[in-house]
PDBQT receptor file of N, H, CA, C and O in Angstrom, charges set to zero:
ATOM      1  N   UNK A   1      78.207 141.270  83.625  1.00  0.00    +0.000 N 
ATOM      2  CA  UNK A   1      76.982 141.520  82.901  1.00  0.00    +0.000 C 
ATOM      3  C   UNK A   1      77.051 142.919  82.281  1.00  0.00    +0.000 C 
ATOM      4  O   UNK A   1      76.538 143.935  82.751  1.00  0.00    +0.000 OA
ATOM      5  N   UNK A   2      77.785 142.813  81.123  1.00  0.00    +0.000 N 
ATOM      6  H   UNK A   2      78.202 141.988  80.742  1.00  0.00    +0.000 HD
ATOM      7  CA  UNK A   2      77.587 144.240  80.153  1.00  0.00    +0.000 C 
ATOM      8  C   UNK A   2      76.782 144.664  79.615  1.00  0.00    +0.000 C 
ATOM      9  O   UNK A   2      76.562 143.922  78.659  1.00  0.00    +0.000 OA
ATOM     10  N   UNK A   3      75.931 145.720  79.618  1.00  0.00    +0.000 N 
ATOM     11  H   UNK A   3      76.110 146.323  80.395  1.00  0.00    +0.000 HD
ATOM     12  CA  UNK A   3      75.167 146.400  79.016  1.00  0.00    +0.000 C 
ATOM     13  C   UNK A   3      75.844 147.162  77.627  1.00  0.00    +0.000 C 
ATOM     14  O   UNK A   3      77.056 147.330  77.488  1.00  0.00    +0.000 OA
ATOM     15  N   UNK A   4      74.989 147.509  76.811  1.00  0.00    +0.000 N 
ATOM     16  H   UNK A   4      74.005 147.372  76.924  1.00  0.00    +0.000 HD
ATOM     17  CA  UNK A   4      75.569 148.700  76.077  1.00  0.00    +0.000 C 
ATOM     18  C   UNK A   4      74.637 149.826  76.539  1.00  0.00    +0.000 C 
ATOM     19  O   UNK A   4      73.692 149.556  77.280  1.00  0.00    +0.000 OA
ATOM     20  N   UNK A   5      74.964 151.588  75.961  1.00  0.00    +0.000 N 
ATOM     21  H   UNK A   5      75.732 151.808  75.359  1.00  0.00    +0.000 HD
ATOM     22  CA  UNK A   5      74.305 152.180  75.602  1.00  0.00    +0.000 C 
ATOM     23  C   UNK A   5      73.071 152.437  75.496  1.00  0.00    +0.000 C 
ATOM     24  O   UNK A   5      72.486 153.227  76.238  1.00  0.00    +0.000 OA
ATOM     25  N   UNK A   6      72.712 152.008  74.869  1.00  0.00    +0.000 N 
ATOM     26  H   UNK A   6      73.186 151.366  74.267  1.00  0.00    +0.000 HD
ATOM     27  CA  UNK A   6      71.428 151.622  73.895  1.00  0.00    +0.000 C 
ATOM     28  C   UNK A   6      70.440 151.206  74.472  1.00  0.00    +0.000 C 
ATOM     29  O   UNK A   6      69.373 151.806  74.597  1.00  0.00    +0.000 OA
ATOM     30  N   UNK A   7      70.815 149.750  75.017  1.00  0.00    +0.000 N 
ATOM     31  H   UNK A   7      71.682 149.263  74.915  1.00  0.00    +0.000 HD
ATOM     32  CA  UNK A   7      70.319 149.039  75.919  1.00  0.00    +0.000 C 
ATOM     33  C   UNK A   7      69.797 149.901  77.615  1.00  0.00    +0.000 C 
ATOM     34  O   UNK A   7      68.704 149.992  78.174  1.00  0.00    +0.000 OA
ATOM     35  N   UNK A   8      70.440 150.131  77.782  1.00  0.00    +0.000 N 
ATOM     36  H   UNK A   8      71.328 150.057  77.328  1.00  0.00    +0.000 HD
ATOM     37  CA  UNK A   8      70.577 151.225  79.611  1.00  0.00    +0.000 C 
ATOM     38  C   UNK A   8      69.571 152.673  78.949  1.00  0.00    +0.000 C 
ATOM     39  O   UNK A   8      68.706 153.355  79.498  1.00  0.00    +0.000 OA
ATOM     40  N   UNK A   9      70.027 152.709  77.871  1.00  0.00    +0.000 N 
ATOM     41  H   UNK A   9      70.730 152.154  77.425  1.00  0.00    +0.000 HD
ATOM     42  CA  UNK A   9      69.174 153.994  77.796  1.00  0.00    +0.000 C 
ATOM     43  C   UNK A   9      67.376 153.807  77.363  1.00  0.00    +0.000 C 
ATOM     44  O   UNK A   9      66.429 154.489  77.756  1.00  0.00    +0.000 OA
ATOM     45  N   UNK A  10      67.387 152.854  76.605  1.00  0.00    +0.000 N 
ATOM     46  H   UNK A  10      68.157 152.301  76.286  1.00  0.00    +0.000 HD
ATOM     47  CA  UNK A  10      65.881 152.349  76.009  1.00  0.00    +0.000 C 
ATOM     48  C   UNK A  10      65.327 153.401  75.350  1.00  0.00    +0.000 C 
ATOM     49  O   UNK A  10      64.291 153.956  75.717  1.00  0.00    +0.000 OA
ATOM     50  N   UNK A  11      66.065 153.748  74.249  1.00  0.00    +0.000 N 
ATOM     51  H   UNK A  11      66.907 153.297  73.951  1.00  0.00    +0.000 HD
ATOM     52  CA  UNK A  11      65.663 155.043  73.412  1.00  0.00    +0.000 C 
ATOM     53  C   UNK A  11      65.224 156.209  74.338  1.00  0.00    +0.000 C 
ATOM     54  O   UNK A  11      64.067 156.576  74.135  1.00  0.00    +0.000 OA
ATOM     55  N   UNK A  12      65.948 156.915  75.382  1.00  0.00    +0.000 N 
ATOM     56  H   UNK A  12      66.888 156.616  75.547  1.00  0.00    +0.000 HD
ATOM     57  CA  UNK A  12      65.563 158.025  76.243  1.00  0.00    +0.000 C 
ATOM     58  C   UNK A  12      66.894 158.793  75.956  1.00  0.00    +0.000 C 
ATOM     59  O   UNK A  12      67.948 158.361  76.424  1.00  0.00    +0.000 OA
ATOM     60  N   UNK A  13      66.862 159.932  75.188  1.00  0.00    +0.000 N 
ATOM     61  H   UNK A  13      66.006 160.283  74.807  1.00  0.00    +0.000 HD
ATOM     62  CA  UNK A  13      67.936 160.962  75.064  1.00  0.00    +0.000 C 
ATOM     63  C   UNK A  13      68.155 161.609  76.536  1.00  0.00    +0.000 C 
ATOM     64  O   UNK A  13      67.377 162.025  77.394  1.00  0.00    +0.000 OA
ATOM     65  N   UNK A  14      69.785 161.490  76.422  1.00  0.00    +0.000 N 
ATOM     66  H   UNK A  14      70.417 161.153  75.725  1.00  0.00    +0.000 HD
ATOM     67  CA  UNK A  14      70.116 162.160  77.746  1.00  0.00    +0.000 C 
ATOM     68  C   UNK A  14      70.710 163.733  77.754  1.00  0.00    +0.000 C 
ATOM     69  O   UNK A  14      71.323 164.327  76.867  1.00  0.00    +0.000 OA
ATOM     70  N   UNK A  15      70.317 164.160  79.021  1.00  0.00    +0.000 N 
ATOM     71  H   UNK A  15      69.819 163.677  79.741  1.00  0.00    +0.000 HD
ATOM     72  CA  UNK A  15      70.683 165.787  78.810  1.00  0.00    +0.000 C 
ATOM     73  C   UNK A  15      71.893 165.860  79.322  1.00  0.00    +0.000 C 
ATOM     74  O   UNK A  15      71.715 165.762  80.537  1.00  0.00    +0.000 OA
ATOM     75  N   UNK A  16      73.413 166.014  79.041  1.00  0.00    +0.000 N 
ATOM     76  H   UNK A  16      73.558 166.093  78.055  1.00  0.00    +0.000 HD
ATOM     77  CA  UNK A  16      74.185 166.327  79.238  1.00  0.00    +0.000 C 
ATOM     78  C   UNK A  16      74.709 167.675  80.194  1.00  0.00    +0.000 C 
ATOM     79  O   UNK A  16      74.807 168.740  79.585  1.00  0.00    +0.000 OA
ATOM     80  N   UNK A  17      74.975 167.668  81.346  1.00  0.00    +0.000 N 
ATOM     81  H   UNK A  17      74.895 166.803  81.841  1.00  0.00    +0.000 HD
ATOM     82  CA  UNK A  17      75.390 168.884  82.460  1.00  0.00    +0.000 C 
ATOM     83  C   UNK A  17      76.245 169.868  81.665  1.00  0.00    +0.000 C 
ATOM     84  O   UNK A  17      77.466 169.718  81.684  1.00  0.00    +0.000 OA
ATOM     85  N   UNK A  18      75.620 170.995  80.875  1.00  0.00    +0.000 N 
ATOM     86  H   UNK A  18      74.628 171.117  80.860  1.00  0.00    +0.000 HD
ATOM     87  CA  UNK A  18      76.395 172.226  81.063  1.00  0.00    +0.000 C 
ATOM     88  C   UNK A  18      76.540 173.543  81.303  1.00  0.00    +0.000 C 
ATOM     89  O   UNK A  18      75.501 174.106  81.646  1.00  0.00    +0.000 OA
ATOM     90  N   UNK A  19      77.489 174.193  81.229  1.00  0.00    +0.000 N 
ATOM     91  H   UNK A  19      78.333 173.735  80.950  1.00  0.00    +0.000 HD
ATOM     92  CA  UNK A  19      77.697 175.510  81.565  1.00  0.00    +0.000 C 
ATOM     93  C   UNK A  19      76.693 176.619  80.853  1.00  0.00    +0.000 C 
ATOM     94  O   UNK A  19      77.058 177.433  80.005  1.00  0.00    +0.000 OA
ATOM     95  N   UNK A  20      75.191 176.459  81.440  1.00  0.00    +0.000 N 
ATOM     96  H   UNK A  20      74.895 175.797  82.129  1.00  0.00    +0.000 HD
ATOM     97  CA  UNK A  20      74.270 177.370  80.355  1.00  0.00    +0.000 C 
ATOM     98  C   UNK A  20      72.973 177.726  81.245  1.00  0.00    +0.000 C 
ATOM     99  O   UNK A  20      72.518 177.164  82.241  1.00  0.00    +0.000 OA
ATOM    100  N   UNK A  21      72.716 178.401  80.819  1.00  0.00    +0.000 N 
ATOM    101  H   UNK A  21      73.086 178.858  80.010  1.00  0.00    +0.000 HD
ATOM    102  CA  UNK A  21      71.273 178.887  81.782  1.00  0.00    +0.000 C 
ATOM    103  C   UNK A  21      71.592 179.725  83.077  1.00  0.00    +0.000 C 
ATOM    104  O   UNK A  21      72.467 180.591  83.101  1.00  0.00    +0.000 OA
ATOM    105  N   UNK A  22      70.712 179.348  84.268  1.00  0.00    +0.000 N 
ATOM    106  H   UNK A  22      70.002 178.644  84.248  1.00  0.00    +0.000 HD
ATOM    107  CA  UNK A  22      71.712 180.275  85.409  1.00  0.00    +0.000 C 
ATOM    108  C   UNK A  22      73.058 179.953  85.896  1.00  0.00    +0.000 C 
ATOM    109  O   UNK A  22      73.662 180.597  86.753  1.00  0.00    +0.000 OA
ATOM    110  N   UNK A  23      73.350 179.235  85.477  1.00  0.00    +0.000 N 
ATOM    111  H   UNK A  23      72.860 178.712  84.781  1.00  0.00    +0.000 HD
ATOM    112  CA  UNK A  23      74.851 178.888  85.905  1.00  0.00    +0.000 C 
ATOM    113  C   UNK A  23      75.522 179.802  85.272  1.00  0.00    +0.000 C 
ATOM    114  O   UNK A  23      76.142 180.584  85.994  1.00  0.00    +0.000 OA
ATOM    115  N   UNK A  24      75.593 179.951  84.134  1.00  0.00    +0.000 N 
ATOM    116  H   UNK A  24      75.089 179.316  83.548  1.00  0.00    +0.000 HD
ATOM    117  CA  UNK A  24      76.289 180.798  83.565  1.00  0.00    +0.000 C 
ATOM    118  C   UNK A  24      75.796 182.638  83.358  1.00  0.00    +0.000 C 
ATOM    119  O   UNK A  24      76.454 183.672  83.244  1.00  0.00    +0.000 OA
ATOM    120  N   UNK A  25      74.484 182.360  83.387  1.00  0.00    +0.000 N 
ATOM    121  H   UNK A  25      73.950 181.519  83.480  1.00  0.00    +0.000 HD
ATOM    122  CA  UNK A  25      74.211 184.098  84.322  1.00  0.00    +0.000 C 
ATOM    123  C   UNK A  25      74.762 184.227  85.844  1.00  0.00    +0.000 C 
ATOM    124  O   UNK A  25      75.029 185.405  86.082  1.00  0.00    +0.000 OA
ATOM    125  N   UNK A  26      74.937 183.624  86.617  1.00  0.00    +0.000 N 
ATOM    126  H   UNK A  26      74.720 182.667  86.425  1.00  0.00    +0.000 HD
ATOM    127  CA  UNK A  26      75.785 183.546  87.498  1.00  0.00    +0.000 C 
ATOM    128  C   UNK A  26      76.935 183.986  87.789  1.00  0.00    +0.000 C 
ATOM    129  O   UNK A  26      77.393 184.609  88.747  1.00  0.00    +0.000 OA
ATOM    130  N   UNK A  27      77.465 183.470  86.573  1.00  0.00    +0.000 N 
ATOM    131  H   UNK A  27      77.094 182.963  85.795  1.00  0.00    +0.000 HD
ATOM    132  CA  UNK A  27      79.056 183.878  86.549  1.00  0.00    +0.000 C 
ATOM    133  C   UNK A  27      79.122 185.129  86.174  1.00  0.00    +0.000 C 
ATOM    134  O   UNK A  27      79.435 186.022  86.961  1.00  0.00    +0.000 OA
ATOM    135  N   UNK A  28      78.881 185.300  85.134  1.00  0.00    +0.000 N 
ATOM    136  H   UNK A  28      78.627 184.575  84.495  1.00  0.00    +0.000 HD
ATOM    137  CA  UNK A  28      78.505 186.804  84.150  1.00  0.00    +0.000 C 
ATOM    138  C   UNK A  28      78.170 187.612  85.286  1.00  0.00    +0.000 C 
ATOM    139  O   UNK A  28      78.994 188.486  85.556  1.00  0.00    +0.000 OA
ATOM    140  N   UNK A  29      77.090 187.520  86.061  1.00  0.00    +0.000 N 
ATOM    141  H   UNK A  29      76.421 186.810  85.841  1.00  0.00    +0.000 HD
ATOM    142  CA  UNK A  29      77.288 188.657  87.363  1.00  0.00    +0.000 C 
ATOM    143  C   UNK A  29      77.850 188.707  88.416  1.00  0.00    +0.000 C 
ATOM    144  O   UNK A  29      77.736 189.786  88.997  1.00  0.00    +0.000 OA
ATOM    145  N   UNK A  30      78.243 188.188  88.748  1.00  0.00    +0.000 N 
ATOM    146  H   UNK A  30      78.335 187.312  88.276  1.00  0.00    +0.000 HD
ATOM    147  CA  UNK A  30      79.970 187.732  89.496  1.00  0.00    +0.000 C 
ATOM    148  C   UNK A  30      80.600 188.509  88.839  1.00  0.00    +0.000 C 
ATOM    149  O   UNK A  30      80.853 189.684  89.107  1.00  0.00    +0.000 OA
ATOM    150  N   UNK A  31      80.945 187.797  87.780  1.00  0.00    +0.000 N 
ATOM    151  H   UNK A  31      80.740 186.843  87.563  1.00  0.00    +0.000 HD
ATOM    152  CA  UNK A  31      82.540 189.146  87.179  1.00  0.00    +0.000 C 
ATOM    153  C   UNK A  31      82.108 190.594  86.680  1.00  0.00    +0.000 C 
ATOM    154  O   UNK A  31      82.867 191.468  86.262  1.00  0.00    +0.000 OA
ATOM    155  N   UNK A  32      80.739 190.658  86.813  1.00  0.00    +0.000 N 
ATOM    156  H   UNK A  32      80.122 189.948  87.153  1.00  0.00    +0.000 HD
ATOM    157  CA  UNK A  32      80.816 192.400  86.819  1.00  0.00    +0.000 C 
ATOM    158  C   UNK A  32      80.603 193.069  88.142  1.00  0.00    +0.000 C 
ATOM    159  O   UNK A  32      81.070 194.158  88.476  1.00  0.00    +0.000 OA
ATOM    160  N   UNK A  33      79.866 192.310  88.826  1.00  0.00    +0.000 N 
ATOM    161  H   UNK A  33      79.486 191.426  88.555  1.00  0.00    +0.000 HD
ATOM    162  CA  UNK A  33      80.061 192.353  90.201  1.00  0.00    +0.000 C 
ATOM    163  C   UNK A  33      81.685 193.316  90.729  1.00  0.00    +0.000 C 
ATOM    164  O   UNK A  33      82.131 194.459  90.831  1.00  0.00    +0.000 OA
ATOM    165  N   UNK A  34      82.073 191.794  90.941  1.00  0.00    +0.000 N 
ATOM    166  H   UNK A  34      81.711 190.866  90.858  1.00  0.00    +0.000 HD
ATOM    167  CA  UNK A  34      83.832 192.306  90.936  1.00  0.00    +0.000 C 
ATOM    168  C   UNK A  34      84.374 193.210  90.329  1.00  0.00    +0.000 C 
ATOM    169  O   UNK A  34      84.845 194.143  90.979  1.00  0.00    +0.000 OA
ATOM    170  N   UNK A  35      84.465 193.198  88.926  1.00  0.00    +0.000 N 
ATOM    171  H   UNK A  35      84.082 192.440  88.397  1.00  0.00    +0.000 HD
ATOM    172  CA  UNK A  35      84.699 194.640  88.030  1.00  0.00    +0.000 C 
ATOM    173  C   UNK A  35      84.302 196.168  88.566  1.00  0.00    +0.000 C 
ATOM    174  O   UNK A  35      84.922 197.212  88.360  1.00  0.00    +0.000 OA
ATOM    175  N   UNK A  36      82.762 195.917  89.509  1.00  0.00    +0.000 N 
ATOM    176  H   UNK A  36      82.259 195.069  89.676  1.00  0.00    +0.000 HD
ATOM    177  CA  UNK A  36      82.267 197.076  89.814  1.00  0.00    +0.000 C 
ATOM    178  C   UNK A  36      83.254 197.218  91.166  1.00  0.00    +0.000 C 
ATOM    179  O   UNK A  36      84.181 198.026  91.214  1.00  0.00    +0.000 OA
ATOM    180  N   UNK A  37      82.998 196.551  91.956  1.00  0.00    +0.000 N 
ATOM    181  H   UNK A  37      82.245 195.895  91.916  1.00  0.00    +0.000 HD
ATOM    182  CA  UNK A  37      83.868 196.349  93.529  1.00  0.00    +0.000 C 
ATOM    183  C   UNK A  37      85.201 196.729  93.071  1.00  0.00    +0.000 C 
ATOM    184  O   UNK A  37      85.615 197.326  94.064  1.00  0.00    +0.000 OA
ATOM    185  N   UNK A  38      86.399 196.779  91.970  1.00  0.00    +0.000 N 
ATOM    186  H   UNK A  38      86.063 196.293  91.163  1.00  0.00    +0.000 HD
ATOM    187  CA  UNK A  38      87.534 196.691  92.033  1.00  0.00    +0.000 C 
ATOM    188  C   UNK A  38      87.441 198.437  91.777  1.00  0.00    +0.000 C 
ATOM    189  O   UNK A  38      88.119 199.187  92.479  1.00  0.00    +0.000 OA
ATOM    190  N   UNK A  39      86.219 199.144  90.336  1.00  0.00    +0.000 N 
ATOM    191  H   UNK A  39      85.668 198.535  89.766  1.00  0.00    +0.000 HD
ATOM    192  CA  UNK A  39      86.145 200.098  90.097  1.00  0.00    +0.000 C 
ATOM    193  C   UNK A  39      86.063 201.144  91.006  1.00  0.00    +0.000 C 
ATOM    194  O   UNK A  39      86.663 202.201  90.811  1.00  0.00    +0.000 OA
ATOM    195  N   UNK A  40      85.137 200.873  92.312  1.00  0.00    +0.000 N 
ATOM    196  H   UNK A  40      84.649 200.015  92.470  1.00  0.00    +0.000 HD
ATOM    197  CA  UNK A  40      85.053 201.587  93.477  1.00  0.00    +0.000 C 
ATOM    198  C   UNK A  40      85.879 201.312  94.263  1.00  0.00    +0.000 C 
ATOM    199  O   UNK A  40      85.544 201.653  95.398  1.00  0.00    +0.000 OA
ATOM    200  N   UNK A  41      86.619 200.947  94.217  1.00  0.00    +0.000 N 
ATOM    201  H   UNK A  41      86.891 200.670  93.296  1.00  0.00    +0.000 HD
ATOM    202  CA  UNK A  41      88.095 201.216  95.094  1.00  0.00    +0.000 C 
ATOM    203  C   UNK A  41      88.900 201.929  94.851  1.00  0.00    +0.000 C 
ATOM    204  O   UNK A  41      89.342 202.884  95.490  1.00  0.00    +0.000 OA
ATOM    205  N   UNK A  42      89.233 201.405  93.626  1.00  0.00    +0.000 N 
ATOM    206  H   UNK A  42      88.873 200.630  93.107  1.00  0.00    +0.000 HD
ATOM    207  CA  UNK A  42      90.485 202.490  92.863  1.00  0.00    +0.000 C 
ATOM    208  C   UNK A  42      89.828 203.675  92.858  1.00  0.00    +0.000 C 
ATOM    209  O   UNK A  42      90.565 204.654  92.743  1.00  0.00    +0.000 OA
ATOM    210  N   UNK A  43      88.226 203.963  92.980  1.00  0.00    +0.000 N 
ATOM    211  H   UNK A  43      87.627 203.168  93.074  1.00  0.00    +0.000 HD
ATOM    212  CA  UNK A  43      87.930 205.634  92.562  1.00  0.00    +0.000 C 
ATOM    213  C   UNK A  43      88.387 205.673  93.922  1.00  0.00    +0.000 C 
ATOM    214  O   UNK A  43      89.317 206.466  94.073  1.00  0.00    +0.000 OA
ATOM    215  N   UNK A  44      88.048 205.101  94.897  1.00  0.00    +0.000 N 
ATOM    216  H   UNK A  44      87.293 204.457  94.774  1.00  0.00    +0.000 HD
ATOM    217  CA  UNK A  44      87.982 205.529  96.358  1.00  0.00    +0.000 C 
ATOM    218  C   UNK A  44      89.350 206.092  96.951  1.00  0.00    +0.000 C 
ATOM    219  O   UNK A  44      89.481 207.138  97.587  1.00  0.00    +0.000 OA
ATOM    220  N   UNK A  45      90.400 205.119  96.586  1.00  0.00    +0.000 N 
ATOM    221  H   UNK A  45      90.293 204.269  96.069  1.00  0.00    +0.000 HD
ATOM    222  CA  UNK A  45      91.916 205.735  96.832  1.00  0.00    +0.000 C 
ATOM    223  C   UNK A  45      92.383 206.528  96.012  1.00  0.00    +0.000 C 
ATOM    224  O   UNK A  45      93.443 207.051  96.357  1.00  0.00    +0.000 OA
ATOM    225  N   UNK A  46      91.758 206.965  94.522  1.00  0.00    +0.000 N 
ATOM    226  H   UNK A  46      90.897 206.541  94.241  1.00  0.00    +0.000 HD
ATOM    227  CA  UNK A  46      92.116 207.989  94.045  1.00  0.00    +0.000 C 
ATOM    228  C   UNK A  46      91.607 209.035  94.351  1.00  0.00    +0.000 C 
ATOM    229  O   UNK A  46      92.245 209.935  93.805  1.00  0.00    +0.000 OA
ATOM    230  N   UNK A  47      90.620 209.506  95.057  1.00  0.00    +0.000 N 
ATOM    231  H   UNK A  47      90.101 208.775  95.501  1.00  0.00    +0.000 HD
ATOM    232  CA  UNK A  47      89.938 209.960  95.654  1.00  0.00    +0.000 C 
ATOM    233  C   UNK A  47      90.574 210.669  97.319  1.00  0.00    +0.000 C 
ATOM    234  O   UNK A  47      90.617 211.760  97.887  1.00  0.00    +0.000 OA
ATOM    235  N   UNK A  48      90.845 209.723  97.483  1.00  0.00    +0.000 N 
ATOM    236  H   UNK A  48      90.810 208.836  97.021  1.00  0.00    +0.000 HD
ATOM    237  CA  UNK A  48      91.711 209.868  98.956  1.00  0.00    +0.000 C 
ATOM    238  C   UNK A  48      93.172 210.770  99.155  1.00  0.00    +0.000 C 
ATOM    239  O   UNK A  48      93.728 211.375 100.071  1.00  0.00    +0.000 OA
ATOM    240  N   UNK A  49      93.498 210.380  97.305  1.00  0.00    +0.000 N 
ATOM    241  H   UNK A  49      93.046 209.888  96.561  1.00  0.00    +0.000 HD
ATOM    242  CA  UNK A  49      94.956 211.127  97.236  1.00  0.00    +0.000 C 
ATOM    243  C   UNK A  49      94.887 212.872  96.459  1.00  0.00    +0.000 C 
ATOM    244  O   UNK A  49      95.832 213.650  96.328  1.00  0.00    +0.000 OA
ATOM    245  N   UNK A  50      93.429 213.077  96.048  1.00  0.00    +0.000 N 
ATOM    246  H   UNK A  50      92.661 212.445  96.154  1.00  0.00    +0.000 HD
ATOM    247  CA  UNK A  50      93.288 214.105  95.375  1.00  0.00    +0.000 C 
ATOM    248  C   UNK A  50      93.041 214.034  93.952  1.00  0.00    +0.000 C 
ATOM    249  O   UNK A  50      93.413 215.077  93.414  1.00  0.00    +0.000 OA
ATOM    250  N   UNK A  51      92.409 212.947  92.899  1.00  0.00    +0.000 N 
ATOM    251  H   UNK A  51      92.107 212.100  93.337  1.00  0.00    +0.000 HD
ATOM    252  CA  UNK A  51      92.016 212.457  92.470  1.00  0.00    +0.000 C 
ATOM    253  C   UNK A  51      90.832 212.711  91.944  1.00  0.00    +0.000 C 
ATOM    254  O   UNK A  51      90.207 211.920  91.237  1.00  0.00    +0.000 OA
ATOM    255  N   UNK A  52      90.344 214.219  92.378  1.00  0.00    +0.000 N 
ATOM    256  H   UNK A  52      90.852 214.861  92.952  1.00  0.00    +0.000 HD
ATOM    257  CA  UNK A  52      88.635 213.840  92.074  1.00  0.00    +0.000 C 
ATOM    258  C   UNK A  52      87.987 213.660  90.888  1.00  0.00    +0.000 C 
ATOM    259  O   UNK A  52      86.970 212.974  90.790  1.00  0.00    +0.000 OA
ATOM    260  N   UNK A  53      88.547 214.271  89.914  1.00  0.00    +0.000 N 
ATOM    261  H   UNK A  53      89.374 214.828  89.994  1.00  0.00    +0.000 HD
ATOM    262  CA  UNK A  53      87.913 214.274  88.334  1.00  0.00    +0.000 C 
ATOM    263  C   UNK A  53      88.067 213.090  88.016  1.00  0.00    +0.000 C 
ATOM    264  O   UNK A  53      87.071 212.408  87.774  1.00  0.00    +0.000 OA
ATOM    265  N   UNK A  54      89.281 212.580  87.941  1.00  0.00    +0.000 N 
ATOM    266  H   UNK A  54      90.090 213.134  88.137  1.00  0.00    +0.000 HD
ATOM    267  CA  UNK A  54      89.541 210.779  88.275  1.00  0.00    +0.000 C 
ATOM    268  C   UNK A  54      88.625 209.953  88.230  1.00  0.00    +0.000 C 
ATOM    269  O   UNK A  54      87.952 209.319  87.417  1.00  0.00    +0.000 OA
ATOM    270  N   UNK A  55      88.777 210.133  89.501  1.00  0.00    +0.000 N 
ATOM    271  H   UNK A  55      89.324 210.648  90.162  1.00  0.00    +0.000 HD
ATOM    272  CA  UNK A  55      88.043 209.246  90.330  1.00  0.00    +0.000 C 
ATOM    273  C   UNK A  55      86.268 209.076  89.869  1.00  0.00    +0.000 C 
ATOM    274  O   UNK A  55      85.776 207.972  89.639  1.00  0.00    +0.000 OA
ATOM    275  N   UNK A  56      85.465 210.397  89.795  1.00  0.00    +0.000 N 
ATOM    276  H   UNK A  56      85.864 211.294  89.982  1.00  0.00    +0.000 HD
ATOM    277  CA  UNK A  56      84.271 210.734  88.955  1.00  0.00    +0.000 C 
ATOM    278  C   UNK A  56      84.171 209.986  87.661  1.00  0.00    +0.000 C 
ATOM    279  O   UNK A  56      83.206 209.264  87.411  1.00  0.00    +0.000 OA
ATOM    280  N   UNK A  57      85.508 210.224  86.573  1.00  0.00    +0.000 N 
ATOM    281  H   UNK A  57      86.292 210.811  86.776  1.00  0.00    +0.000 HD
ATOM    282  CA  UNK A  57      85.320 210.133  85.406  1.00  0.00    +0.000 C 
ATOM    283  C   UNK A  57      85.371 208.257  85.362  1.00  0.00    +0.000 C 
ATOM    284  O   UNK A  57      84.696 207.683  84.507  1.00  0.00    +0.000 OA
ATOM    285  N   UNK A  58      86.314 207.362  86.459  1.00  0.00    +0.000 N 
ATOM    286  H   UNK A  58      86.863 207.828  87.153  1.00  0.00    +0.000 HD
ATOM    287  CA  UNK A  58      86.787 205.931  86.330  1.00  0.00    +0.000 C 
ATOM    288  C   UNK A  58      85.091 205.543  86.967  1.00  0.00    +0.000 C 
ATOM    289  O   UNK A  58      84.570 204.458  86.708  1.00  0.00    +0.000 OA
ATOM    290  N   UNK A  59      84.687 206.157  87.451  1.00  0.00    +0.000 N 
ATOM    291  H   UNK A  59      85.110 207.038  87.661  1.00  0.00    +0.000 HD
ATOM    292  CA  UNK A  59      83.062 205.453  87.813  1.00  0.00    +0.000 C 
ATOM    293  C   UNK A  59      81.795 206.051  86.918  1.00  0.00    +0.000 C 
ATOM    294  O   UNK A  59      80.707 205.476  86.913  1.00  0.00    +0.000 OA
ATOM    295  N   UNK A  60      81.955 206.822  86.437  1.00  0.00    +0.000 N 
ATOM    296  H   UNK A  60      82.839 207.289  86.441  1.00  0.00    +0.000 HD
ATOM    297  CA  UNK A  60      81.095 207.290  85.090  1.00  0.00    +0.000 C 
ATOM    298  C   UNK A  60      81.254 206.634  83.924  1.00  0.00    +0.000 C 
ATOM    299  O   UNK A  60      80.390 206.626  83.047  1.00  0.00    +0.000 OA
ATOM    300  N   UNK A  61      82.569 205.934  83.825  1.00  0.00    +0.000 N 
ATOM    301  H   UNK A  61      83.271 205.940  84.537  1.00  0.00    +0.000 HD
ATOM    302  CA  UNK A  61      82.712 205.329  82.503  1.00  0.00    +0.000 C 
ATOM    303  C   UNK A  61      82.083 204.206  82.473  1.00  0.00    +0.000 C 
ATOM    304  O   UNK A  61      81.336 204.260  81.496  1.00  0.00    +0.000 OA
ATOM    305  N   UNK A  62      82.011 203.578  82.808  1.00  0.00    +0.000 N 
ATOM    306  H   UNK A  62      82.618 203.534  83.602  1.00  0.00    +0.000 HD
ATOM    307  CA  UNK A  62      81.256 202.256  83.340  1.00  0.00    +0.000 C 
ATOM    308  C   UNK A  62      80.267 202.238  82.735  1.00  0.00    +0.000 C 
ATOM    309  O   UNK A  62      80.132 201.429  81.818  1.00  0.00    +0.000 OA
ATOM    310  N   UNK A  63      79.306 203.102  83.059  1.00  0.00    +0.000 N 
ATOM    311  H   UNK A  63      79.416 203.759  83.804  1.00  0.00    +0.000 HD
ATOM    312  CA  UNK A  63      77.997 203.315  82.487  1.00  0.00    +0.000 C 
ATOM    313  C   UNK A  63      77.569 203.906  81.060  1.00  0.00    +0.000 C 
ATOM    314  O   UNK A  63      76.463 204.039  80.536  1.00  0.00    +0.000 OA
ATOM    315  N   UNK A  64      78.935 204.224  80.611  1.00  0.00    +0.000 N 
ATOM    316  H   UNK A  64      79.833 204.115  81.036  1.00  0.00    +0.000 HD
ATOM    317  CA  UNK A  64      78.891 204.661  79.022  1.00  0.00    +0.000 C 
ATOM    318  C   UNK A  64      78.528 203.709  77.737  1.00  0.00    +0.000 C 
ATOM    319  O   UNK A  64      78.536 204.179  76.599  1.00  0.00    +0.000 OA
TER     320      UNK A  64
């Protein structure tokens, strides 16, 4: 017993699942998230080795 389309749908447009809205603000703060987490590390071990202007200037930039 085949249906079509058409039929199953009874003129009701369907919304298709995608990557938009919070899903995808989601992600977007995730990867700056991380970006920030990777930034404070590297200041942190540059920091550790004598680094300080470095280290100041790789976490100030960020915010430029």
């Amino acid at each position: 017993m085949e249906q079509s389309i058409q039929s199953r749908s009874d003129g009701i447009s369907f919304c298709r699942p995608t990557l938009q809205g919070k899903t995808k603000k989601f992600f977007s703060r995730l990867m700056r998230n991380i970006e920030w987490y990777g930034r404070v590390k590297a200041a942190r071990t540059l920091n550790l080795h004598g680094y300080h202007e470095q280290a100041k200037n790789l976490l100030e930039d960020h915010w430029k």
